[in-house]
PDB file with one MODEL, atoms N, CA, C and O in Angstrom:
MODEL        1
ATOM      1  N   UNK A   1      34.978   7.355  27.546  1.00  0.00           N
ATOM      2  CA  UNK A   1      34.974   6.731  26.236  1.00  0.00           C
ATOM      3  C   UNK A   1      35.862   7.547  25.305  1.00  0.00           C
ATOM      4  O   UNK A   1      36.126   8.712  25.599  1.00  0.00           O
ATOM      5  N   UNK A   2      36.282   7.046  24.315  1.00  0.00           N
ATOM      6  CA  UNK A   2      37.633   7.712  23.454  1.00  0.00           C
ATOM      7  C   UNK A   2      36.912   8.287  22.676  1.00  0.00           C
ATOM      8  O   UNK A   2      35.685   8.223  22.748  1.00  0.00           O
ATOM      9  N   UNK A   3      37.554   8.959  21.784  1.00  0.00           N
ATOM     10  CA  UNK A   3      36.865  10.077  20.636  1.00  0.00           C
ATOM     11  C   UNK A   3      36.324   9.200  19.432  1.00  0.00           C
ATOM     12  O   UNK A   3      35.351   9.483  18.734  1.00  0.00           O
ATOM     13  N   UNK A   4      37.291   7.868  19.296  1.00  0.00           N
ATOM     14  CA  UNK A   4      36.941   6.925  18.071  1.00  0.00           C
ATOM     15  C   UNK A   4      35.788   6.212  18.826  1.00  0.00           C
ATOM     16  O   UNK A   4      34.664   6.334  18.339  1.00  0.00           O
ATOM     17  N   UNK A   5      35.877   5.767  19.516  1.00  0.00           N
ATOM     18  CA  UNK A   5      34.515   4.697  20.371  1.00  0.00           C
ATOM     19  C   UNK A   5      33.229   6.102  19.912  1.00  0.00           C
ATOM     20  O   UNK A   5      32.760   5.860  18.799  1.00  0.00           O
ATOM     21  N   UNK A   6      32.862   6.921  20.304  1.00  0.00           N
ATOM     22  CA  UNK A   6      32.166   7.670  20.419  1.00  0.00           C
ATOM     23  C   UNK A   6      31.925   7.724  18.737  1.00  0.00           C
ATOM     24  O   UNK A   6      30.905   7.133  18.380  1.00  0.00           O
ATOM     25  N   UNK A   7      32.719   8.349  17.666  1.00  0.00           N
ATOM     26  CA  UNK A   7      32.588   8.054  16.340  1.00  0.00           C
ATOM     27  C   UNK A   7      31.904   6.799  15.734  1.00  0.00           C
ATOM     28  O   UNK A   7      31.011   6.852  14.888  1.00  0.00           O
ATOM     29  N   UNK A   8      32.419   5.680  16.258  1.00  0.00           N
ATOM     30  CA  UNK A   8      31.555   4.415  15.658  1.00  0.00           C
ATOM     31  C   UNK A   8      30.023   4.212  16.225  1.00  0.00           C
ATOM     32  O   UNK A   8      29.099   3.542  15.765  1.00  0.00           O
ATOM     33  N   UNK A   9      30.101   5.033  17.387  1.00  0.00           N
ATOM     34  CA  UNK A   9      28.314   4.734  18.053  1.00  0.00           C
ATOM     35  C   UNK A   9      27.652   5.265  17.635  1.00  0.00           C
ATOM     36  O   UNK A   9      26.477   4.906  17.712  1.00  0.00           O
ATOM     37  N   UNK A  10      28.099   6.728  16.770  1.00  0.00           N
ATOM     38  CA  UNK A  10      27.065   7.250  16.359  1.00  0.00           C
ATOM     39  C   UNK A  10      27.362   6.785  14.705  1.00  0.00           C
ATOM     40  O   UNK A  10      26.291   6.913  14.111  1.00  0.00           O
ATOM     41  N   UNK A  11      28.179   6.411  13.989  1.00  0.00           N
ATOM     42  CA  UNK A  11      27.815   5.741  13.038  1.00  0.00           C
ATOM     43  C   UNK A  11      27.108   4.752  13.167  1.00  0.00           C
ATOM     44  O   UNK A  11      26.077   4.847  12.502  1.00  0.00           O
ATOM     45  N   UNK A  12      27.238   3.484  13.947  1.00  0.00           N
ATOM     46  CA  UNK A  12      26.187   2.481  14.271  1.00  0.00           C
ATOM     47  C   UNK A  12      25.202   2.740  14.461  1.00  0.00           C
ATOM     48  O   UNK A  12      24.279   2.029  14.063  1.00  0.00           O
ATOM     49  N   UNK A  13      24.962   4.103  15.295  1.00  0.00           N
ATOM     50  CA  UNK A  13      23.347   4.326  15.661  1.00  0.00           C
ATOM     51  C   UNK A  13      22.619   4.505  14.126  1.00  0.00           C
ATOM     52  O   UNK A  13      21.688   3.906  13.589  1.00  0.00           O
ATOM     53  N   UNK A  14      23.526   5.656  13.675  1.00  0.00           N
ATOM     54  CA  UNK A  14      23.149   6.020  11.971  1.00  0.00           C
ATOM     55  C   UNK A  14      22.917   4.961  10.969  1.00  0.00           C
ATOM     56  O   UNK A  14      22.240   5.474  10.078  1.00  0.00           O
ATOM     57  N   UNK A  15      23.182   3.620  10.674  1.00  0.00           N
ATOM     58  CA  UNK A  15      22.863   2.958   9.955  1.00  0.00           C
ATOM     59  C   UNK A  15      21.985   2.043  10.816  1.00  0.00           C
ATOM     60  O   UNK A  15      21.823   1.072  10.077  1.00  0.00           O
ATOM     61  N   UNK A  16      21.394   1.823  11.837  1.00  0.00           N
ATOM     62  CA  UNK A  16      20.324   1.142  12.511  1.00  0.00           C
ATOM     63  C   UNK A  16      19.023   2.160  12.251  1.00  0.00           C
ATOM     64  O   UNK A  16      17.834   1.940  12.021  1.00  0.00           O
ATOM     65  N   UNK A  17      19.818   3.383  12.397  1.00  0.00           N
ATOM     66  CA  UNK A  17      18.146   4.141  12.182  1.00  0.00           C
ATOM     67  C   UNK A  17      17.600   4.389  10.484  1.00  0.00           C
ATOM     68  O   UNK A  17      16.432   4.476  10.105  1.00  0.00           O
ATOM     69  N   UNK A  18      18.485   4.444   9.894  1.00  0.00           N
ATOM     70  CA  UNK A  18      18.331   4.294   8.084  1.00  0.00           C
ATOM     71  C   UNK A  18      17.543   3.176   8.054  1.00  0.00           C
ATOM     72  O   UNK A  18      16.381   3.239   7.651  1.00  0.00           O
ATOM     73  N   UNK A  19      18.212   1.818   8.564  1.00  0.00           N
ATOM     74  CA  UNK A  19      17.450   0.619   8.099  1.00  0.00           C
ATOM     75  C   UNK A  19      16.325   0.356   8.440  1.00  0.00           C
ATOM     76  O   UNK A  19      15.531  -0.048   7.590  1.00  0.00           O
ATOM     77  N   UNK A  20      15.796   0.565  10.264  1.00  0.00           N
ATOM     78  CA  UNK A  20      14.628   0.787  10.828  1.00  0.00           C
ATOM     79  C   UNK A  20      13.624   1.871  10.292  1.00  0.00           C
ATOM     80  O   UNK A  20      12.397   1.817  10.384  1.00  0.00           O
ATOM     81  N   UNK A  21      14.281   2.743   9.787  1.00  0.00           N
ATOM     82  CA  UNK A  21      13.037   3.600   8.861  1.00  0.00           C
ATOM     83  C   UNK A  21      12.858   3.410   7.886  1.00  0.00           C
ATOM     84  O   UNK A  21      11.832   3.829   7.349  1.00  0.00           O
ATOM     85  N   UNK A  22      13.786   2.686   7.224  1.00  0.00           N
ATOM     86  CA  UNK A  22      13.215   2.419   5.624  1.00  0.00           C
ATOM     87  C   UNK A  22      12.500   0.905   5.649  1.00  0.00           C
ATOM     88  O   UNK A  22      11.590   0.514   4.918  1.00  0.00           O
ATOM     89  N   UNK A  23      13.262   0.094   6.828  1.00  0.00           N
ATOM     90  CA  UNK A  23      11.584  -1.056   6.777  1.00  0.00           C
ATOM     91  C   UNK A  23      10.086  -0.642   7.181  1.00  0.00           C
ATOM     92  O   UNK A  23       9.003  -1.036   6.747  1.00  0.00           O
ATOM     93  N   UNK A  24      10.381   0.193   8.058  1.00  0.00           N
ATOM     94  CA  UNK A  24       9.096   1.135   8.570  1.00  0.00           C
ATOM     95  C   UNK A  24       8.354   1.745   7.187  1.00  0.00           C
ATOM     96  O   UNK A  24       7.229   1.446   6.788  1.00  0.00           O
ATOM     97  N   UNK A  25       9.089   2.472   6.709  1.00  0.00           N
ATOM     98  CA  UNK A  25       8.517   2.844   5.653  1.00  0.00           C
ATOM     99  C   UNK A  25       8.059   1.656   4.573  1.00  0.00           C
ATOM    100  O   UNK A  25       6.921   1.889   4.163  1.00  0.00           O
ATOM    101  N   UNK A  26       8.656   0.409   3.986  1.00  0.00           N
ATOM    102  CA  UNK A  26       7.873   0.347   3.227  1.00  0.00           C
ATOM    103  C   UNK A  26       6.721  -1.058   3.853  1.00  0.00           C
ATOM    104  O   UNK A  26       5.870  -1.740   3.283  1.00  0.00           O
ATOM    105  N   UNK A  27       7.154  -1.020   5.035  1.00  0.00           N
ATOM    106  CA  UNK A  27       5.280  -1.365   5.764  1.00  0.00           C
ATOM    107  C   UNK A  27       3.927  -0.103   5.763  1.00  0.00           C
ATOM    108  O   UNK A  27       2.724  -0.349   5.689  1.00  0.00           O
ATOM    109  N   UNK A  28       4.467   1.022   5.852  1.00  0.00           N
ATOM    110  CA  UNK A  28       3.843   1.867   5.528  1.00  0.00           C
ATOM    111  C   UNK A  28       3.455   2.760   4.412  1.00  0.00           C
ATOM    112  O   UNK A  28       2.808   3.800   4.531  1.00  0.00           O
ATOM    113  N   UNK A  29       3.964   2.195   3.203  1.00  0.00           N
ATOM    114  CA  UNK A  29       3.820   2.472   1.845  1.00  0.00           C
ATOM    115  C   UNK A  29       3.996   3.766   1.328  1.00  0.00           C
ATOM    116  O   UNK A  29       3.376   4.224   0.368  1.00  0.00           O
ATOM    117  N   UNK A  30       5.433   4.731   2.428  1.00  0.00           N
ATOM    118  CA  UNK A  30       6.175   5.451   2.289  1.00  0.00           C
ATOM    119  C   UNK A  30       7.411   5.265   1.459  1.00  0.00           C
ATOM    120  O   UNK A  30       7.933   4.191   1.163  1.00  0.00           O
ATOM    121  N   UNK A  31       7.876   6.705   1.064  1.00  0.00           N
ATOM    122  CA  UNK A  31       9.604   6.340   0.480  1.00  0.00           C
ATOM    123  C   UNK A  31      10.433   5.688   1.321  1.00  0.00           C
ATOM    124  O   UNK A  31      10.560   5.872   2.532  1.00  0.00           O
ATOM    125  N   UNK A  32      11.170   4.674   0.403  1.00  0.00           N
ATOM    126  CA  UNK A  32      11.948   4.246   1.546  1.00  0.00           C
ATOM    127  C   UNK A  32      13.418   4.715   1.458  1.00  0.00           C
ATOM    128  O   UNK A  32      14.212   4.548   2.384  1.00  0.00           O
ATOM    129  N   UNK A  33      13.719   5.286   0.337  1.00  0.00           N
ATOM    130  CA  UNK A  33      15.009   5.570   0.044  1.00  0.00           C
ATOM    131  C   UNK A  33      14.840   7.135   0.748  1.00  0.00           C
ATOM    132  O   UNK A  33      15.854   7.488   1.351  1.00  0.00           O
ATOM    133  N   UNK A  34      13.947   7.911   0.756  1.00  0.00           N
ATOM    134  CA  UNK A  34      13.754   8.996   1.995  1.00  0.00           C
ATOM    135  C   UNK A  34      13.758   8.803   3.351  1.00  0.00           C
ATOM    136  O   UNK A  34      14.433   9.131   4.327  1.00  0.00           O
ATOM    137  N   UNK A  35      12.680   8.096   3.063  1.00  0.00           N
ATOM    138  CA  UNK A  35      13.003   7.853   5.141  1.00  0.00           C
ATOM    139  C   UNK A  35      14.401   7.421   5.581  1.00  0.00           C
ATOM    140  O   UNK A  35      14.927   7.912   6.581  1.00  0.00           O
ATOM    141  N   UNK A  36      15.121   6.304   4.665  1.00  0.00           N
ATOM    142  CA  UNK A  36      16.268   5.767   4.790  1.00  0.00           C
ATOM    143  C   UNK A  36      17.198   6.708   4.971  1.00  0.00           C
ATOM    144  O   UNK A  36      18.180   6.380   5.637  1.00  0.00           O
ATOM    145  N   UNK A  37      17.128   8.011   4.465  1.00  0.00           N
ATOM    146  CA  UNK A  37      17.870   9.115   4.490  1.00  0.00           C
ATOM    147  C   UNK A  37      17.873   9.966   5.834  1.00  0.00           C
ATOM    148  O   UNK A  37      18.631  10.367   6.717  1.00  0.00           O
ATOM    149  N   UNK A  38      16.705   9.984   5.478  1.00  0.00           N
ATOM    150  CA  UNK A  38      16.260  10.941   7.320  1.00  0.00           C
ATOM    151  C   UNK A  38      16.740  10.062   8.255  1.00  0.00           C
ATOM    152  O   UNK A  38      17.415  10.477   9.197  1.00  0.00           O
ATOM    153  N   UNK A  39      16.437   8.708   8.095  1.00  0.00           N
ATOM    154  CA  UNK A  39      16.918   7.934   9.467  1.00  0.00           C
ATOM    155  C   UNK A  39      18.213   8.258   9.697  1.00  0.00           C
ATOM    156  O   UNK A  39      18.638   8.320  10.851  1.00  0.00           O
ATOM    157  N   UNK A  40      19.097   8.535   8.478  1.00  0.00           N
ATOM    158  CA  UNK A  40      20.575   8.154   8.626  1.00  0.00           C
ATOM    159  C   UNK A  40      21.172   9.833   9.021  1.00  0.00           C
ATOM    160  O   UNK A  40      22.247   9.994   9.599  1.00  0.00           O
ATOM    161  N   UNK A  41      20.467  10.750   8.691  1.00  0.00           N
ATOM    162  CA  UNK A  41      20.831  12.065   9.042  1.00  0.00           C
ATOM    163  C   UNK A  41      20.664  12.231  10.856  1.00  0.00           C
ATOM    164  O   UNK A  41      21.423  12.609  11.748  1.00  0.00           O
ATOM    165  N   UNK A  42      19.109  11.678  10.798  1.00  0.00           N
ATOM    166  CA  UNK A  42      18.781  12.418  12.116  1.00  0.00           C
ATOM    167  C   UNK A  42      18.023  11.245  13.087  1.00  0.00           C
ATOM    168  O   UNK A  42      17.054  11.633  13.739  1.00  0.00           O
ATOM    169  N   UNK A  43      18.453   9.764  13.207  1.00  0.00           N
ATOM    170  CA  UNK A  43      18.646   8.717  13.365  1.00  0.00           C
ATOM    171  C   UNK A  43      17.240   8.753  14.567  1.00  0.00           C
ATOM    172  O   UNK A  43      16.229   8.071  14.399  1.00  0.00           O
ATOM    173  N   UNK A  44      17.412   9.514  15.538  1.00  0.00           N
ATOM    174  CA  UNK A  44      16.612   9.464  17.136  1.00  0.00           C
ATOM    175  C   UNK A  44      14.997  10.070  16.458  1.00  0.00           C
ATOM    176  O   UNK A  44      13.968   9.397  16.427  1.00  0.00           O
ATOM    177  N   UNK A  45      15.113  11.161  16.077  1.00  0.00           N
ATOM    178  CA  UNK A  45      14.012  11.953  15.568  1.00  0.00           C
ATOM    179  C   UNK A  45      12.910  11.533  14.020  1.00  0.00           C
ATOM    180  O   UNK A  45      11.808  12.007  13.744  1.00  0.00           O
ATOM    181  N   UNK A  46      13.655  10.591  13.322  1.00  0.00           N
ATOM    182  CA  UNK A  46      13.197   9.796  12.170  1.00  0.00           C
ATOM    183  C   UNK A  46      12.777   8.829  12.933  1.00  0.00           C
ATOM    184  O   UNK A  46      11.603   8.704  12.586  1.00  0.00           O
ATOM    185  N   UNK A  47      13.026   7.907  13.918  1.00  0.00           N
ATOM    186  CA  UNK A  47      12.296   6.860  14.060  1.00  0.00           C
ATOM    187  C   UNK A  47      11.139   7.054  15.006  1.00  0.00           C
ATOM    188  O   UNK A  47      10.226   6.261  15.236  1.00  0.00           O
ATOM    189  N   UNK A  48      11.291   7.946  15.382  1.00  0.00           N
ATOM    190  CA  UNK A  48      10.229   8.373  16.677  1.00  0.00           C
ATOM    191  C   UNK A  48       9.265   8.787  15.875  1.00  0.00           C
ATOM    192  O   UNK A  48       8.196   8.276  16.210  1.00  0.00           O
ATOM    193  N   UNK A  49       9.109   9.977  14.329  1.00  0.00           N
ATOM    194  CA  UNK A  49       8.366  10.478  13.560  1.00  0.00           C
ATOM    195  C   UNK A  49       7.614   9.112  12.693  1.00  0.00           C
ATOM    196  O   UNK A  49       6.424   8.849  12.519  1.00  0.00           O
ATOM    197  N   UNK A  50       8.654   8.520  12.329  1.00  0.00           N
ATOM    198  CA  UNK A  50       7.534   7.262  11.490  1.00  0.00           C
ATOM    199  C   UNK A  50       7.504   5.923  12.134  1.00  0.00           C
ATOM    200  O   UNK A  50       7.513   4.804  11.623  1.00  0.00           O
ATOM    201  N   UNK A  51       7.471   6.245  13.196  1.00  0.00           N
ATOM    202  CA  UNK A  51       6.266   5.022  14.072  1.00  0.00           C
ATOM    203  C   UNK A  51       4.935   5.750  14.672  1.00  0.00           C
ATOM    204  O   UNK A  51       4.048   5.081  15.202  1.00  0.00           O
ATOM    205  N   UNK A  52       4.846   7.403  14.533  1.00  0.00           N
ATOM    206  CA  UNK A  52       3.744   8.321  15.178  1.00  0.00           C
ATOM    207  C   UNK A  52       3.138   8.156  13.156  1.00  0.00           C
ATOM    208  O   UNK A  52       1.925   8.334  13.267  1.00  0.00           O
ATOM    209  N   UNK A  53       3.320   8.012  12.174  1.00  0.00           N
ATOM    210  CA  UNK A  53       2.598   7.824  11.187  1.00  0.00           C
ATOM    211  C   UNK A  53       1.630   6.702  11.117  1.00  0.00           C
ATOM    212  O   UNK A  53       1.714   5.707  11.837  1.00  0.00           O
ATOM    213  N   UNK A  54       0.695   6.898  10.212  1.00  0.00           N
ATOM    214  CA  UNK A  54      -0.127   6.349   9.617  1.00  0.00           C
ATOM    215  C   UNK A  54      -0.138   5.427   8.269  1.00  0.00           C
ATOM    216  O   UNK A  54      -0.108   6.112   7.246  1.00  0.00           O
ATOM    217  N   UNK A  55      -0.173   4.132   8.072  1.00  0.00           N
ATOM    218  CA  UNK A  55      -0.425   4.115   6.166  1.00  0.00           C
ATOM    219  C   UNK A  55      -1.046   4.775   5.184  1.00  0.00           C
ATOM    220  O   UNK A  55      -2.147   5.323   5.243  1.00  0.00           O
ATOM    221  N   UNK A  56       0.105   4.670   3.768  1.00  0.00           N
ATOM    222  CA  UNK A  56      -0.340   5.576   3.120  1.00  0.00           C
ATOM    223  C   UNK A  56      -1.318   4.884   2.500  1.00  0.00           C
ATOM    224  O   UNK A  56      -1.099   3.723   2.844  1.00  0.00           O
ATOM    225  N   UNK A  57      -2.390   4.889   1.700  1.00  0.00           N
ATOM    226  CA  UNK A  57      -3.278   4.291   0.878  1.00  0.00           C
ATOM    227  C   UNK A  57      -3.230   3.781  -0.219  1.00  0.00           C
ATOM    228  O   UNK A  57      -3.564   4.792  -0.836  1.00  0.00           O
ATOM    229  N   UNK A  58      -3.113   3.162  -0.862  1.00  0.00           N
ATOM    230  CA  UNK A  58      -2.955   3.218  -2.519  1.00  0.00           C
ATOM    231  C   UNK A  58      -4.097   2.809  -2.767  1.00  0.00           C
ATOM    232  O   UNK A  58      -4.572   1.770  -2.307  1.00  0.00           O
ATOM    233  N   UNK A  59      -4.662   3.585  -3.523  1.00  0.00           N
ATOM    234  CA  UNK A  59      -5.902   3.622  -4.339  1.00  0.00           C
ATOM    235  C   UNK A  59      -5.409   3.087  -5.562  1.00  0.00           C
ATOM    236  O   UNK A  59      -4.304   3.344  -6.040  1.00  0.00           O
ATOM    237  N   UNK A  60      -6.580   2.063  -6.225  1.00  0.00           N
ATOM    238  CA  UNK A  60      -6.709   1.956  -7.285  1.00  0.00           C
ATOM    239  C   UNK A  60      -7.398   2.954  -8.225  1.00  0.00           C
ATOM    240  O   UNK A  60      -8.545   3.353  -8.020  1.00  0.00           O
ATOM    241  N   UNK A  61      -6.647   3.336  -9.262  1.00  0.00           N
ATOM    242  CA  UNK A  61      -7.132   4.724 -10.107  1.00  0.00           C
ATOM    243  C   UNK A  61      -7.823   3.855 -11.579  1.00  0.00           C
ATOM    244  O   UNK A  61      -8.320   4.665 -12.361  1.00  0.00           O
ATOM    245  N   UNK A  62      -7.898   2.747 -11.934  1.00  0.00           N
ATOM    246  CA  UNK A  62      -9.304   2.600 -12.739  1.00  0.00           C
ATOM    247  C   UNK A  62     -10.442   1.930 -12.453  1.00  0.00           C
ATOM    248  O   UNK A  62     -11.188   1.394 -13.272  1.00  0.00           O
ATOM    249  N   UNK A  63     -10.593   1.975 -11.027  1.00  0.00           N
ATOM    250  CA  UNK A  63     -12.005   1.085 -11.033  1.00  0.00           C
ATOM    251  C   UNK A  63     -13.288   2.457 -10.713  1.00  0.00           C
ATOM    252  O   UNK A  63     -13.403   3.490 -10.053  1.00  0.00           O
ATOM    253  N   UNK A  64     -14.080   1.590 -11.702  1.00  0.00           N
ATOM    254  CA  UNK A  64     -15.091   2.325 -12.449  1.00  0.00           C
ATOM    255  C   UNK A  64     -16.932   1.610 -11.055  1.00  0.00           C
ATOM    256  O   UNK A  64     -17.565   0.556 -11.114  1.00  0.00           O
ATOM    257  N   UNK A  65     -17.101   2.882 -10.037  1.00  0.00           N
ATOM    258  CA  UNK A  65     -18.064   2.743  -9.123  1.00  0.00           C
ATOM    259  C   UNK A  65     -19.296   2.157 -10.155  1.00  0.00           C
ATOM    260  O   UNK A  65     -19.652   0.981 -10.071  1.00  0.00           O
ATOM    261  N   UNK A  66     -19.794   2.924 -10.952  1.00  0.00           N
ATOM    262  CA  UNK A  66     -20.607   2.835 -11.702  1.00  0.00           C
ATOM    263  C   UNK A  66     -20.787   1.683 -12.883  1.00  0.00           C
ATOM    264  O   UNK A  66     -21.609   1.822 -13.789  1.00  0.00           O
ATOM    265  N   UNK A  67     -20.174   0.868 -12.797  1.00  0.00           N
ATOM    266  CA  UNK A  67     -19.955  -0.430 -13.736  1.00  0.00           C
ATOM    267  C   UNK A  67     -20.681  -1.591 -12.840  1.00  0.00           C
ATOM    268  O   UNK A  67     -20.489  -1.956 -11.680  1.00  0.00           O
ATOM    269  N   UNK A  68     -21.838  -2.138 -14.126  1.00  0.00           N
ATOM    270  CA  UNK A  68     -22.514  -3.418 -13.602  1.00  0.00           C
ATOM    271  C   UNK A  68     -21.976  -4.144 -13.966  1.00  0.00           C
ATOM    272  O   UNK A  68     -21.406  -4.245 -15.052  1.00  0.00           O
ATOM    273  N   UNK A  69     -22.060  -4.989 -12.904  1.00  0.00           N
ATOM    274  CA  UNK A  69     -21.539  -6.629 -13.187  1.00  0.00           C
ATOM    275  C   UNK A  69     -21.992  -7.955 -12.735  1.00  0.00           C
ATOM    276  O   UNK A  69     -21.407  -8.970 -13.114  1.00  0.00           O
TER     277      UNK A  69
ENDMDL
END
């Protein structure tokens, strides 16, 4: 394979793994403009890390346990 063929695969790989981690992420209610980053730095090792994650939670911060209704 030529030196340019080899250049575009790993750019291609690099923007498949940005996009696959930043949809990953915001199914998982992670950054997506981070993960999108990591994917695109370190493409093999970002997607393998946030499919081994969990969702994040979002809590609602005013509901009141103690309120009758």
């Amino acid at each position: 394979m030529e030196e340019g063929g080899v250049i575009i695969f790993q750019l291609v790989l690099r923007i498949i793994g940005a996009v696959v981690c930043s949809n990953r992420a915001k199914d998982l209610n992670r950054s997506t403009s981070g993960w999108g980053f990591f994917g695109f730095v370190l493409p093999i090792i970002a997607m393998i890390w946030i499919y081994c994650l969990k969702p994040k939670m979002q809590w609602d911060n005013n509901v009141d346990i103690n309120k009758e209704s």
